[in-house]
N, C-alpha and C positions, 0 to 999 in steps of 0.2 A: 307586789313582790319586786325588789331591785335588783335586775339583772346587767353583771360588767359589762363592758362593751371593749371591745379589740378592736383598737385600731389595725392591726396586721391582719382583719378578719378577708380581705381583698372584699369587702361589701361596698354598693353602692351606701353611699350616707347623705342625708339632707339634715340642714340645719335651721336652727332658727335664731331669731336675735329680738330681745325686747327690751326696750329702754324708757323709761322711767325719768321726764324731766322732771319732776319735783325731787325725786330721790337721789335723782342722775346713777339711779343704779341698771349696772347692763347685764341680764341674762343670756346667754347663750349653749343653747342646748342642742346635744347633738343625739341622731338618731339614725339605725340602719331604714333603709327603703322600704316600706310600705309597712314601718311600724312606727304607731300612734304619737304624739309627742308625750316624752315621758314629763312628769310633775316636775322633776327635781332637774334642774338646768347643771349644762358640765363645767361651765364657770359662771362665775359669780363677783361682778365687781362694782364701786364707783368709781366715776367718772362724771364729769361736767361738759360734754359732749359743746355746749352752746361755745367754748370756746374757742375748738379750733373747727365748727362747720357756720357756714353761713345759713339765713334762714330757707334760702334754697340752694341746695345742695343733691347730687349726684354721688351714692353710697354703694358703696362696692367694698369684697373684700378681699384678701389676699391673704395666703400663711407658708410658714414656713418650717420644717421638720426639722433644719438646722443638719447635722453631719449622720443624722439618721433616715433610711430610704424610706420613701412613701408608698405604701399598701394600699390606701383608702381612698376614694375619688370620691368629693363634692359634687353632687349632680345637680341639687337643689337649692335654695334654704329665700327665705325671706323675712322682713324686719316691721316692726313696728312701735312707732314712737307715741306714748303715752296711751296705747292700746296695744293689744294680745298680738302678737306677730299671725298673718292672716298663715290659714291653712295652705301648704302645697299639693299643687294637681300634679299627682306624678305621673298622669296617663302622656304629659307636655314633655318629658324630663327628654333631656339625651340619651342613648346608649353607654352604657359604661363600656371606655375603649377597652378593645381585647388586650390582656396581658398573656406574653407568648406567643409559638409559629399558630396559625389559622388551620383549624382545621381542615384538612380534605377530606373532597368529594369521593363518596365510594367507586365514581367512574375513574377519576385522577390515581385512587391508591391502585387499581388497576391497569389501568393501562402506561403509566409509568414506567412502572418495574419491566411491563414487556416493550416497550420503548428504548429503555435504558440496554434492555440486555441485546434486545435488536438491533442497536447503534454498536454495541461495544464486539459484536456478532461481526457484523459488517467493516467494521475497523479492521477485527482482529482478520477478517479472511481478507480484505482490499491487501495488508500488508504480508499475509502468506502470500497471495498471490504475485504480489510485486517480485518478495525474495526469490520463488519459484522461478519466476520472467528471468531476475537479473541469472538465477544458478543455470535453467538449461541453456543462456545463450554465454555464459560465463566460459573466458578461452583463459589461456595461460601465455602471458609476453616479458619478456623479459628486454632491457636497453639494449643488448648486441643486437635486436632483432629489428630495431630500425631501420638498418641498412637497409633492408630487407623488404623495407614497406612496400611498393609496388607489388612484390610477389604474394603480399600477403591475404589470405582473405578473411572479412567477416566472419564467424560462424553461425550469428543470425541471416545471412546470407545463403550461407550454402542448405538451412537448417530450413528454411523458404522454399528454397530452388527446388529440395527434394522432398518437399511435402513433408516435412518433419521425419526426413529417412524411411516411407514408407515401404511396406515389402510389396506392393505394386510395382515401386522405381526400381528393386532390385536387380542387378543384371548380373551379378556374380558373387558368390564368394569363396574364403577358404580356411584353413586353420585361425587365421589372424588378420582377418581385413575382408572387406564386403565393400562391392561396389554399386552406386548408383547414380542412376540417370538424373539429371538436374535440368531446371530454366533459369539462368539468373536472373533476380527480381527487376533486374537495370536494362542491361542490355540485349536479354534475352537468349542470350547463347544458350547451346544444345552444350551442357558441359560432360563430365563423368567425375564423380566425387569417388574416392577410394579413403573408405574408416582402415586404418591400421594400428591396431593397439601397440603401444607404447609404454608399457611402465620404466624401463630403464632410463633414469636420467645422463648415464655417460655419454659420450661423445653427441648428445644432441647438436651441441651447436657446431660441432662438422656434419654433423647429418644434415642439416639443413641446408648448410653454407653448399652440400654436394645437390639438396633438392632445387636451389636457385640455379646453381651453375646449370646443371643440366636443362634449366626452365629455359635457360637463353640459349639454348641448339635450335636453330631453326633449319628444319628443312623438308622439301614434300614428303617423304617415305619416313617421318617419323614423329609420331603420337606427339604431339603440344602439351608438353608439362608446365600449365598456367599458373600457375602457386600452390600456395599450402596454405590450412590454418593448425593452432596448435593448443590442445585440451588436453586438461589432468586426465591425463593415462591414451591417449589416443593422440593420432596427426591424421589428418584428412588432406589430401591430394588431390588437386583439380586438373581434370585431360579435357584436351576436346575432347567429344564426344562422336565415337566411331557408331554409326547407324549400323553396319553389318556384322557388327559384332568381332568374335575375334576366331581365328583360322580352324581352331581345333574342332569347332563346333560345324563348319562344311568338311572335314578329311572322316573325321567320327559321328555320323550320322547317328543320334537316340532315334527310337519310334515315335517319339514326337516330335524330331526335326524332319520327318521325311519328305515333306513340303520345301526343304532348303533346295535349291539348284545343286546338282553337284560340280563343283569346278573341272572341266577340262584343263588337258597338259598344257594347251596355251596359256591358261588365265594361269595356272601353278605357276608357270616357267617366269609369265612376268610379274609373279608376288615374290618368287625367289629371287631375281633379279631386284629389285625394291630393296627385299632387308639386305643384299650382299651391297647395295649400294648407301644404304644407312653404314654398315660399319665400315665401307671403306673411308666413308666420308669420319666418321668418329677416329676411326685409329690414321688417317692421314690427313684429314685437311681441315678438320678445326683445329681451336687454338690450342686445344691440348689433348691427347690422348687420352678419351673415355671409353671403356671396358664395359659392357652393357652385361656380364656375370649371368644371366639370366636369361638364352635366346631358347625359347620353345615354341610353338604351335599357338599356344592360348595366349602368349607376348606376342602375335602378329595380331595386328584387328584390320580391319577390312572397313573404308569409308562406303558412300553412296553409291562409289563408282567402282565399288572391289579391286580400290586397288591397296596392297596391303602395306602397310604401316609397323612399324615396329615401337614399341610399348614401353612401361612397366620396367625401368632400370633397377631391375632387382630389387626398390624399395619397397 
């Protein structure tokens, strides 16, 4: 029975070639792998071969498809002249090269995909986590605030100092602003951080311009206003930091202050002497007439040595 043969079949094929010097007729027959050599050869020619091979000669072949792709690999074939081309041993043959990707391994098609998602996992949190970093240390500056620099601080700084604003550090609050104890990470200063919420953008940049002025009053009986920093919707203001706290808390004793000392008329007489001596120095001997708008009991604080200090210029 003759069966077509495809070359597009993507089959190994071996070949044969037998030539015929009295005839100088060449047969060559083509066959898929490990089936039989058929009768009927797939060309069929003469030729006088003695002409263009010497009587020892090195035969090889070559072909070419021309503008059409090749499907088929030659894996085998061999020849013989004035006898039967001998049989191929195709147990000797090569592998037909793989056409296409290589399969994978059932281990690879698994652990792959959890690989991939486990990388693309960790990308996506490394870069959550970066944005996170830059947003909760993210302040707001604007160029007038140059001037300024010296007064200014970090708020990865202060955001350190106070333990990320714990309510441990807490030493006070009120309708709109909380205070806490700090270390700066540098120099180690006992500071006091005061949050004041801020949404109104008016008059910021005299509000500040009045938070430096007053930063540069220096004098014993009155609270060190060291800088400021400045976040969407809030300002944080940096004091030294008063160890006893501030006045209200020894005149108004809670049942859970009752451990505080009560101040004698002497220690009152020279805390009151203290703040009348902060504002006389404010309303007559600095450089300009500051109005502190805000003199109470809990704007007095009290350092190591109780002696009392004045605070908190109403901002």
């Amino acid at each position: 029975m003759f069966n077509n043969l495809s070359l597009v079949s993507h089959k190994e094929m071996q070949v044969w070639v037998d030539y015929d010097g009295d005839t100088t007729r060449i047969n060559v027959t083509l066959a898929p792998l490990k089936v039989a050599k058929p009768l009927r050869p797939l060309v069929s020619t003469t030729y006088n071969l003695s002409t263009v091979l010497q009587d020892q000669s090195y035969v090889g072949f070559s072909a070419s498809t021309g503008p059409i792709n090749s499907l088929y690999c030659v894996l085998g074939w061999s020849m013989g002249i004035n006898r039967p081309a001998p049989d191929i041993d195709i147990t000797k043959l090569p592998k037909l090269p793989r056409i296409g990707p290589k399969p994978q391994s059932k281990v690879l098609k698994i652990v792959l995909p959890i690989a991939t998602t486990t990388f693309i996992f960790l990308v996506g949190t490394t870069i959550i986590l970066f944005v996170r970093r830059r947003m909760r240390y993210a302040e707001l500056h604007e160029d007038w605030e140059d001037e300024y620099g010296p007064h200014r601080f970090s708020y990865k700084d202060l955001f350190h100092a106070t333990q990320g604003f714990h309510d441990q550090n807490l030493l006070g609050h009120g309708g709109f602003w909380k205070v806490y104890k700090g270390v700066l990470p540098v120099s180690k200063l006992e500071v006091a951080v005061k949050r004041v919420s801020h949404e109104s953008k008016q008059r910021i940049k005299e509000f500040i311009a009045e938070i430096v002025s007053i930063g540069r009053i220096r004098h014993r009986n009155i609270v060190q206003l060291l800088g400021y920093c400045r976040r969407k919707g809030e300002l944080l203001l940096v004091y030294d930091y008063m160890s006893n706290g501030s006045l209200d808390k020894y005149l108004y004793l809670q049942e859970e202050e009752e451990h505080k000392p009560v101040l004698d008329w002497a220690r009152r007489f020279e805390i009151i002497k203290g703040v009348a001596s902060d504002l006389f120095y404010l309303h007559e001997r600095w450089e300009k007439v500051v109005i502190h708008r805000d003199i109470k009991a809990s704007n007095v604080l009290l350092d190591s040595e109780m002696n009392g200090r004045l605070g908190d210029f109403g901002l």
